[in-house]
C-alpha positions as CSV (number, residue, x, y, z in Angstrom):
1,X,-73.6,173.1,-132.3
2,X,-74.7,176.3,-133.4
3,X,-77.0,176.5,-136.6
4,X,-77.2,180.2,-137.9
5,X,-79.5,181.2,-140.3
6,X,-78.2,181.4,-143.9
7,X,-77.5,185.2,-145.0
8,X,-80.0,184.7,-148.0
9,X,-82.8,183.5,-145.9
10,X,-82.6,186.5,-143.7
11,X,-82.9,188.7,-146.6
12,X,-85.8,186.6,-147.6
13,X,-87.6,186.9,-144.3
14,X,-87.2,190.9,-143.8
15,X,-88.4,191.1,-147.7
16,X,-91.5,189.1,-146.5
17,X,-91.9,190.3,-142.9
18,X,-90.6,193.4,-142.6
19,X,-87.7,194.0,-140.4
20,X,-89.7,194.3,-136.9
21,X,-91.5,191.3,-137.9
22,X,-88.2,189.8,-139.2
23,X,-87.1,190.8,-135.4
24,X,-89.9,189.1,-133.7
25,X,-89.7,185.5,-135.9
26,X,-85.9,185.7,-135.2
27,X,-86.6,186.1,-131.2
28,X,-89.3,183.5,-131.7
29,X,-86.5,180.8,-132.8
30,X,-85.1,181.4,-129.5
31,X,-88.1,179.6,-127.7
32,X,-89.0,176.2,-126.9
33,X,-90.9,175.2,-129.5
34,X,-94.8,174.1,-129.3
35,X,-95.7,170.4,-129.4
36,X,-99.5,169.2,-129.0
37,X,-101.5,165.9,-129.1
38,X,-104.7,165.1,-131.0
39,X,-107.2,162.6,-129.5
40,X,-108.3,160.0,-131.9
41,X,-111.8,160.3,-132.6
42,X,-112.3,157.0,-133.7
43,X,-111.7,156.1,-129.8
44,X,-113.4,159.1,-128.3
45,X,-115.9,160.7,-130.7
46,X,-116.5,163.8,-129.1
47,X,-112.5,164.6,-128.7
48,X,-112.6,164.5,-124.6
49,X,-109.8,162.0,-123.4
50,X,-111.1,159.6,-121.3
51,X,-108.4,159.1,-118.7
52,X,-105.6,161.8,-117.7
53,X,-102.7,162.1,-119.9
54,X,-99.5,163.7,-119.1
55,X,-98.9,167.1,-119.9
56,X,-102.3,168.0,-121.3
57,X,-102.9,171.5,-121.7
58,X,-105.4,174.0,-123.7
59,X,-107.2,172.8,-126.6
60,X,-106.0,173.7,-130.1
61,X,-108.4,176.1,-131.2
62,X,-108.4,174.7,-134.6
63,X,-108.2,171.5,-134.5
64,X,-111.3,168.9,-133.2
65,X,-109.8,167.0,-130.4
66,X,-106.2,168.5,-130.4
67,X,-104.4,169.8,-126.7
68,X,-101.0,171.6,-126.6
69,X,-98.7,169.6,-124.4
70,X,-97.3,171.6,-121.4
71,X,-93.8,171.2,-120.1
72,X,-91.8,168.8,-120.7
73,X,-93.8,165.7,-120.6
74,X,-93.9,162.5,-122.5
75,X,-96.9,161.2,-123.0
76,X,-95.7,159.3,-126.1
77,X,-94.1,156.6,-123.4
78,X,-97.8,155.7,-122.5
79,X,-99.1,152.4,-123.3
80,X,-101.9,154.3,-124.2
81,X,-100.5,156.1,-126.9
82,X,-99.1,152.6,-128.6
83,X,-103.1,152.0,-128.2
84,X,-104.0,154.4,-130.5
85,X,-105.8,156.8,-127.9
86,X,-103.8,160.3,-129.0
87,X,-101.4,160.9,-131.9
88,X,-98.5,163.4,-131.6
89,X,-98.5,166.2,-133.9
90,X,-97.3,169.4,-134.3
91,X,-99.8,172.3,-134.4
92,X,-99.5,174.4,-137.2
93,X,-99.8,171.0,-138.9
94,X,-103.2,170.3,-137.8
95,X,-104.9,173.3,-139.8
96,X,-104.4,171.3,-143.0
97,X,-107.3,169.3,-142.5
98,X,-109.1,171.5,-140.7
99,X,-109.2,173.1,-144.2
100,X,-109.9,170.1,-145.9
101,X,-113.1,169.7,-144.0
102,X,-113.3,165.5,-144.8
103,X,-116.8,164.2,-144.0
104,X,-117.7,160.6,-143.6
105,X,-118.9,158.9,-146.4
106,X,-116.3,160.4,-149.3
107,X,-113.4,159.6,-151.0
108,X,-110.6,161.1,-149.9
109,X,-107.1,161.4,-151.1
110,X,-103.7,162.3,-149.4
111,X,-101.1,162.0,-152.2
112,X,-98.1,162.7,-149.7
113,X,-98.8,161.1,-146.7
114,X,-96.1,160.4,-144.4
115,X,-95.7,159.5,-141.6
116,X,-99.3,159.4,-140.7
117,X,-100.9,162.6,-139.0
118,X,-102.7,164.2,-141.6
119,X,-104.0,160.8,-142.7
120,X,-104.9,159.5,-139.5
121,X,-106.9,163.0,-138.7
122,X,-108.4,162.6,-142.0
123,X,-109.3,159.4,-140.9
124,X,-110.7,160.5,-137.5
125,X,-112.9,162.8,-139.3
126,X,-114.7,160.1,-141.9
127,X,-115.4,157.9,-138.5
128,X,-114.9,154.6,-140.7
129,X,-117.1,156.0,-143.7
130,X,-115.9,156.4,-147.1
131,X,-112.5,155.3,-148.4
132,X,-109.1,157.0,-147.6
133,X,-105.9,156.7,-149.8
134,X,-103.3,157.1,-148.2
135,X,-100.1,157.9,-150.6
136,X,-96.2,157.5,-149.6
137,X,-93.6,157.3,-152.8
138,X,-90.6,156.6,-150.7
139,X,-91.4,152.7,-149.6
140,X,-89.5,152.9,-146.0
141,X,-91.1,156.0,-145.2
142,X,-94.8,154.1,-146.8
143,X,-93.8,151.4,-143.8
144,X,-94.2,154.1,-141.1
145,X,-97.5,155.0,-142.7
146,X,-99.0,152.4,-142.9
147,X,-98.4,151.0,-138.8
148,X,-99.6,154.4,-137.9
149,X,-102.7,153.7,-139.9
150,X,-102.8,150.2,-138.0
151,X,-102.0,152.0,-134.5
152,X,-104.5,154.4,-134.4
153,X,-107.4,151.9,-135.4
154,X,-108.5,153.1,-139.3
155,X,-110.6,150.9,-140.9
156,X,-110.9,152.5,-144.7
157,X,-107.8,152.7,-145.9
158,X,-105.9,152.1,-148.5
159,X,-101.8,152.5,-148.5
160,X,-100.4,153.0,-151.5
161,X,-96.6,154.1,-152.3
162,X,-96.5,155.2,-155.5
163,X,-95.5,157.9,-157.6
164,X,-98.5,160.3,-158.3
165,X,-98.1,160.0,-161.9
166,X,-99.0,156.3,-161.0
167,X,-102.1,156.9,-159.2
168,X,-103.9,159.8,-161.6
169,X,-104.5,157.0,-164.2
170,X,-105.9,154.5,-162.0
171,X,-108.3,157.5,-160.1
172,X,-109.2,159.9,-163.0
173,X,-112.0,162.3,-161.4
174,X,-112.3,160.0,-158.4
175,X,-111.7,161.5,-155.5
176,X,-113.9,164.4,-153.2
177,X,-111.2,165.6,-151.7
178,X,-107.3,166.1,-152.0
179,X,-104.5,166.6,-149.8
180,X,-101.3,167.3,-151.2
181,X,-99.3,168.6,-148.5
182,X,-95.9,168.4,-150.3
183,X,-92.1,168.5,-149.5
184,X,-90.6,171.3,-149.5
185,X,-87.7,173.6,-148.3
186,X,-88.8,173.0,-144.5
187,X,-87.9,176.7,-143.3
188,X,-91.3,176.6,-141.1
189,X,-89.2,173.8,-139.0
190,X,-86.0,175.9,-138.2
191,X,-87.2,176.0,-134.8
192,X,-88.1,172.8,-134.0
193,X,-85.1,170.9,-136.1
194,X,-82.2,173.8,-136.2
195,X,-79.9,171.4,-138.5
196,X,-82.6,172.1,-141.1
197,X,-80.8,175.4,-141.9
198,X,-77.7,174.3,-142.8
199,X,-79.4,172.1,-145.7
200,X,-81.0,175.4,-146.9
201,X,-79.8,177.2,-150.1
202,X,-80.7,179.8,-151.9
203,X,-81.7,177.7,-154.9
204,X,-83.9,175.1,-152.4
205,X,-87.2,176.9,-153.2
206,X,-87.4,176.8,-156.8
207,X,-86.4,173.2,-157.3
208,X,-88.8,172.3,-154.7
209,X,-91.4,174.6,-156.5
210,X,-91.2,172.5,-159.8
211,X,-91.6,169.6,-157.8
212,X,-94.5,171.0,-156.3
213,X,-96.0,171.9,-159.6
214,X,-95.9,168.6,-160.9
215,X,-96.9,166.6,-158.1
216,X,-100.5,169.2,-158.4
217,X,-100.5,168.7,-162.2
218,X,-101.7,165.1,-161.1
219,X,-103.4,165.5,-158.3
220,X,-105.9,167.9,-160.1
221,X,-106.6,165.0,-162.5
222,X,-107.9,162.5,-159.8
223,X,-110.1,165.4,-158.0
224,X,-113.7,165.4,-158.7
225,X,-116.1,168.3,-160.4
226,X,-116.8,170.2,-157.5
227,X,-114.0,168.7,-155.2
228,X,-111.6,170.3,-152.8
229,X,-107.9,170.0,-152.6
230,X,-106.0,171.7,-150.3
231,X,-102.4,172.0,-151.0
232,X,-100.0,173.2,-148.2
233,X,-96.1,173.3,-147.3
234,X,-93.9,174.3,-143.7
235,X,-92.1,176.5,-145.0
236,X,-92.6,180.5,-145.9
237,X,-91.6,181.7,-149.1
238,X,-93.4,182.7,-151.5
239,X,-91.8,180.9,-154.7
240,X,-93.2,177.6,-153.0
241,X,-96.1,178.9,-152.0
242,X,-98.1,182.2,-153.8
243,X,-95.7,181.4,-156.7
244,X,-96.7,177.7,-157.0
245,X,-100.5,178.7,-156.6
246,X,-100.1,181.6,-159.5
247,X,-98.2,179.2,-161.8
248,X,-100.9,176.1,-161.1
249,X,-104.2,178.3,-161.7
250,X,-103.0,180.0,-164.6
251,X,-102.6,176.5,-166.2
252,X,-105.9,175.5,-164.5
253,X,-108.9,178.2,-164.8
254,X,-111.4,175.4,-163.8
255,X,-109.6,175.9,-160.2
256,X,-110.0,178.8,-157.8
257,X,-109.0,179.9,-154.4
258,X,-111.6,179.8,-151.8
259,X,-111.6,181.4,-148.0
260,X,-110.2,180.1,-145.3
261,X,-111.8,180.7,-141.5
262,X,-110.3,178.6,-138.8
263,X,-110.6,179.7,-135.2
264,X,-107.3,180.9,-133.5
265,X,-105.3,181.5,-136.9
266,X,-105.1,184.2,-139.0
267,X,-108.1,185.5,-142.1
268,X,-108.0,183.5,-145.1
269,X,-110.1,185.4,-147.1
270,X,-107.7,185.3,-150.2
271,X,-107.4,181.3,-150.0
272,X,-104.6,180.8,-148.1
273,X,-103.0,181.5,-144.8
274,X,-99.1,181.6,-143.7
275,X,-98.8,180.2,-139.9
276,X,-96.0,182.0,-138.2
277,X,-94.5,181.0,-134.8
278,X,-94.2,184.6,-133.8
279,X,-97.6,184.7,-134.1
280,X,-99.2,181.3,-133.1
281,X,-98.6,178.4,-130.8
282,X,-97.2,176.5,-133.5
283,X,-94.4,176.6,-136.2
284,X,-94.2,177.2,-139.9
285,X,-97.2,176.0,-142.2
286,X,-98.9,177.5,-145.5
287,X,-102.4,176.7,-146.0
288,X,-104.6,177.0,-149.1
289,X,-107.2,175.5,-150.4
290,X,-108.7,175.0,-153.9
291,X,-112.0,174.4,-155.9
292,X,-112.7,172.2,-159.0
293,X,-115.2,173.8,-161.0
294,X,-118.6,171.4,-161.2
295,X,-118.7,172.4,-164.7
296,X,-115.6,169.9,-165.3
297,X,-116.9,166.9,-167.5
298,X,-116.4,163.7,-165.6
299,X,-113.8,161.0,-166.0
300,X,-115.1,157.9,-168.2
301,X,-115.6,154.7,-166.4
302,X,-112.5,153.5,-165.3
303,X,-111.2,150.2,-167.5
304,X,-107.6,148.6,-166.5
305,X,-105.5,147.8,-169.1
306,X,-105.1,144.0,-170.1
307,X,-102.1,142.4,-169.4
308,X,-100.9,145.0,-166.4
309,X,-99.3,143.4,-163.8
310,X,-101.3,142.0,-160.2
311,X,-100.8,144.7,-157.5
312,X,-97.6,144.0,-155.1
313,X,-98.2,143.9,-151.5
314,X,-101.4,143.9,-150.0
315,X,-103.4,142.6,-152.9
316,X,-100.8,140.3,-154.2
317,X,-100.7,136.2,-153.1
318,X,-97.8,135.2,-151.8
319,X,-96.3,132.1,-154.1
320,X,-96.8,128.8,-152.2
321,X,-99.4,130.2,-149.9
322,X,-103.2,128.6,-149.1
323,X,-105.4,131.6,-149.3
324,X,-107.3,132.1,-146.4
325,X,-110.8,131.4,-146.2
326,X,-114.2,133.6,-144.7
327,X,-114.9,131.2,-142.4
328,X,-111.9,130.7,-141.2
329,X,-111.7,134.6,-139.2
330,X,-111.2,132.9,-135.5
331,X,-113.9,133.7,-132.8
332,X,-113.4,137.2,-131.7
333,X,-115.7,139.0,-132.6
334,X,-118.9,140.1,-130.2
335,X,-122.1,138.1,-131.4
336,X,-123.9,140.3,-134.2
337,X,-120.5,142.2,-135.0
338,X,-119.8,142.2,-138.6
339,X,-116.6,143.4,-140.6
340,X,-118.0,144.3,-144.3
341,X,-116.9,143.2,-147.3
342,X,-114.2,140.1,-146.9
343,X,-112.1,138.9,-149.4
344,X,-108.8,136.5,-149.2
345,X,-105.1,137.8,-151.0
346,X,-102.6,134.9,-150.2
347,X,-102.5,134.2,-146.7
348,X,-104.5,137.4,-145.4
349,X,-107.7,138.2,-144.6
350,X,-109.0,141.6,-145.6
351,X,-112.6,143.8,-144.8
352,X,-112.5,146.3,-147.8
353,X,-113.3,149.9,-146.5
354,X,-116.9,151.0,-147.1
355,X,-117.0,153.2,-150.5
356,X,-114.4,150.5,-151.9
357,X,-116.3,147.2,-153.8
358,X,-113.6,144.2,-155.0
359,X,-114.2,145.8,-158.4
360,X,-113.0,148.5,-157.8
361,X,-109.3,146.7,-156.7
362,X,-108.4,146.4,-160.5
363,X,-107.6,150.4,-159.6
364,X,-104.7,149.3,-157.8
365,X,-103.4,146.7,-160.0
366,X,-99.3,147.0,-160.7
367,X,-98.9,149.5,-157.7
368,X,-97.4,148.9,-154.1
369,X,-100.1,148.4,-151.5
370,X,-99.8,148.0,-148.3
371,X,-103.2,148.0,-146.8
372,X,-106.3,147.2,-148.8
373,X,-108.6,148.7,-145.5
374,X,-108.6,146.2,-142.1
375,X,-106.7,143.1,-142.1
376,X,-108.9,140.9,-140.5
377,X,-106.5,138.0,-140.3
378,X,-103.7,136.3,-141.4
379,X,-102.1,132.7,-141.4
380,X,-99.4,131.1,-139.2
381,X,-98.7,127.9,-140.7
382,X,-101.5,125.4,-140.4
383,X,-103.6,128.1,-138.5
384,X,-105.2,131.6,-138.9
385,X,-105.0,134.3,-136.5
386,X,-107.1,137.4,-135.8
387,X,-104.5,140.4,-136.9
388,X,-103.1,142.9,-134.4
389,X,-104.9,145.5,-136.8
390,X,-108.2,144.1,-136.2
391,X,-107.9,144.3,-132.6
392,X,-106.8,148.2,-133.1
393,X,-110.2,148.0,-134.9
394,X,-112.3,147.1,-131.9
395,X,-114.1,148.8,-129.4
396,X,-114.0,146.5,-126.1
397,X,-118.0,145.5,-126.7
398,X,-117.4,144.8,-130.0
399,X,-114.9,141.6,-129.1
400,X,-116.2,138.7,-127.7
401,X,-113.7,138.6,-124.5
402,X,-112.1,141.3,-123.4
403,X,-109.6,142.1,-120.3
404,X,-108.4,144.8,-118.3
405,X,-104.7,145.5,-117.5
406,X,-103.2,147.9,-115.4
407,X,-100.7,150.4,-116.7
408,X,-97.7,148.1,-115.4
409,X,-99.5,145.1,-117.0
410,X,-100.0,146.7,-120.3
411,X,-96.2,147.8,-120.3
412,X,-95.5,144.6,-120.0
413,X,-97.5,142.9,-122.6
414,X,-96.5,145.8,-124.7
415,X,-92.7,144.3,-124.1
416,X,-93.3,141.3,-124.9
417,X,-94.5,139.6,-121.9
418,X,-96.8,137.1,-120.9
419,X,-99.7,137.6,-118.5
420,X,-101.3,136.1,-115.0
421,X,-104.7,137.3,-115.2
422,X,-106.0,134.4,-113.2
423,X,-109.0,132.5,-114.5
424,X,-110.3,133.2,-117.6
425,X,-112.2,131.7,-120.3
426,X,-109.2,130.0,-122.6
427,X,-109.2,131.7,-126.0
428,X,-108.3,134.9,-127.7
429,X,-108.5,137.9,-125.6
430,X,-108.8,141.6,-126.5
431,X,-106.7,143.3,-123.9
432,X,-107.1,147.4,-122.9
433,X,-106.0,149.7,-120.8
434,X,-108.3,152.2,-119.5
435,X,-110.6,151.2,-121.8
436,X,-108.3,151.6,-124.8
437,X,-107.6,148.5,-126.8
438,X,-103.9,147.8,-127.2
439,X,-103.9,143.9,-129.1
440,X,-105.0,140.3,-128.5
441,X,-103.9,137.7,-125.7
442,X,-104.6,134.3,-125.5
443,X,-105.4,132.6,-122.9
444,X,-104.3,129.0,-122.3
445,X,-103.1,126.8,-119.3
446,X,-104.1,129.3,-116.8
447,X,-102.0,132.5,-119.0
448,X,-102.5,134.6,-121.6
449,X,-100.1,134.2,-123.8
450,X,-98.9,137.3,-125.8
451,X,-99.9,137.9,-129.4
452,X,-98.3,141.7,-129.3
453,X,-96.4,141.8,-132.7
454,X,-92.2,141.2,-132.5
455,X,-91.9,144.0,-134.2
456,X,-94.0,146.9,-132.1
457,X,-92.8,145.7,-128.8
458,X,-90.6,148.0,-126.5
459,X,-88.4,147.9,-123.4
């Protein structure tokens, strides 16, 4: 089916690049678009993968531990990539952080999170330090976050989906840093999904705009004195874009813009920078990032209401259920290996990220959570069990067994499947591949019996 481009957008794009550039972005459409990888550096700290992975080209210039993906490969059919070694991501995508800049030990915001990348390279960054909330509104789409938070092995986060109107109250002045990176028309993805363009209208920009506007309004309420939010879109007009920046900082003088330098992508000098994929290896992104004045008075000490609801989800008990108790984590951890603060919701076990005491959960009362930082463990009737996210946690020398399958052993664990390793000590198991942690086993009888969760396994 053939998805032309809408008469007004073409007049939009020669107004904005000229009609030889205009020429060049339309011939650009024609192309295959660019697709990449991004090691996880909680896995490899020093972005090198550790094993060879298919289709793995140049690095992204501006992006820590990111590789463009030649050809047609798949290297998303890996077991290792269900482990949490590499997350697939699109290029142009991957300079929103860079901008960001996170650093381990702050708090960190991303207000529109889903499905994951942003968060989970935000995550990489902060190497388990500091506290990372991670922000979906649309609950289905919060679901996807939060198993790609699990997958790729974060230990500080907390999943939220709420609207952001919900969270500024809860975090006034609280966070270092900001990412908003917001919906909008998706004209920088014509390329890569061409049915976008027939949901295009002329009148898509400015309702997104407003949108725009007032999902800033209250992120800029939760940012710090002296914080950084960077607020970007993938798509290229200017109403959404310039025109949302102008409208935002003439309400807010205590913001400004402030440069941009990335390797590989164009001069930010001016705050922001548009990603075009006639000029990149990568499709359409807008980049800009913003200061808080430190001048900016600090929030009060946060109080929560009386009478507010508990939090649903993460933080809530279930009705019925025997809250799980400290002692009670099973025996997989290596000797001397600890997980932080613990505290029991219901039947789960949960190590709070670092940055993020029990009194400061109040802040989440009345909102969806999904994930309070690692769950540690949860119960099965009569009996806990270690949590598929702790294992995603581990390195192998931080468990107190660990195995090695081969690539046709993990896929089939990772279906399902239970395992002849021989003999090994009877117990839970963390099972890898290449070195790369993919969930527990248990052995018993002479096999390890599969603890890979129903709902993650694949043919």
């Amino acid at each position: 089916m053939s998805h032309t481009l809408p008469e007004a957008y073409v007049a939009q794009m020669k107004r904005l690049l000229g009609q030889a550039g205009f020429f060049a972005y339309e011939r650009a459409l024609e192309q295959p678009y660019t697709r990449a990888l991004r090691i996880n550096l909680l896995r490899c700290p020093d972005g090198v993968p550790p094993c060879a992975i298919d289709g793995l080209g140049d690095p992204v210039p501006w992006a820590k531990g990111a590789y463009f993906i030649e050809g047609d490969a798949r290297p998303g059919l890996s077991p290792l990539h269900e482990g949490g070694l590499y997350y697939l991501q699109e290029p142009s995508a991957l300079s929103s952080v860079s901008a960001l800049n996170p650093q381990p030990g702050e708090r960190i915001l991303d207000l529109c999170a889903a499905p994951g990348g942003k968060s989970t390279q935000i995550a990489a960054l902060m190497g388990g330090q500091g506290v990372l909330v991670c922000n979906e509104p649309v609950p289905s789409r919060a679901q996807i976050l939060s198993r790609n938070i699990e997958r790729m092995g974060v230990i500080n986060a907390i999943v939220t989906s709420a609207m952001p109107d919900q969270l500024s109250p809860r975090f006034p002045r609280y966070f270092d840093r900001i990412m908003v990176d917001a919906p909008c028309s998706g004209e920088g993805m014509f390329r890569r999904q061409p049915e976008a363009r027939d949901e295009w209208s002329e009148n898509s920009p400015r309702g997104c705009a407003d949108r725009q506007m007032d999902i800033l309004e209250e992120a800029a309420k939760m940012l710090a004195p002296g914080g950084v939010m960077v607020y970007s879109t993938c798509t290229f007009n200017d109403t959404e874009n310039e025109g949302v920046l102008a409208r935002f900082l003439a309400l807010h003088p205590e913001f400004s813009l402030e440069p941009i330098s990335l390797p590989g992508l164009p001069d930010g000098s001016r705050g922001y920078i548009h990603l075009y994929p006639h000029e990149i290896r990568g499709e359409g992104h807008f980049v800009s990032r913003l200061r808080l004045s430190d001048d900016v008075p600090p929030a009060p000490t946060y109080a929560p209401s009386l009478g507010k609801k508990p939090a649903r989800g993460a933080d809530k008990p279930r009705r019925g259920a025997k809250p799980a108790s400290i002692p009670d984590l099973p025996p997989v951890l290596a000797p001397g290996v600890a997980l932080g603060d613990l505290y029991a919701a219901g039947d789960c076990l949960w190590a709070l990220p670092q940055g993020f005491p029990q009194e400061d959960l109040p802040r989440l009362s009345g909102l969806r959570v999904l994930r309070t930082g690692l769950l540690a463990a949860h119960t099965e009737g009569k009996r806990t069990e270690p949590d598929h996210a702790l294992a995603m946690a581990l390195t192998p020398h931080q468990a107190a067994c660990t195995a090695e399958l081969t690539q046709e052993q993990a896929l089939a664990y990772q279906a399902g499947e239970a395992l002849d390793l021989g003999e090994l000590e009877s117990g839970y198991t963390l099972l890898c591949c290449q070195g790369v942690p993919l969930g527990f086993g248990k052995q018993a009888g002479g096999v390890m019996k599969n603890h890979y969760p129903k709902g993650l396994r694949r043919r």
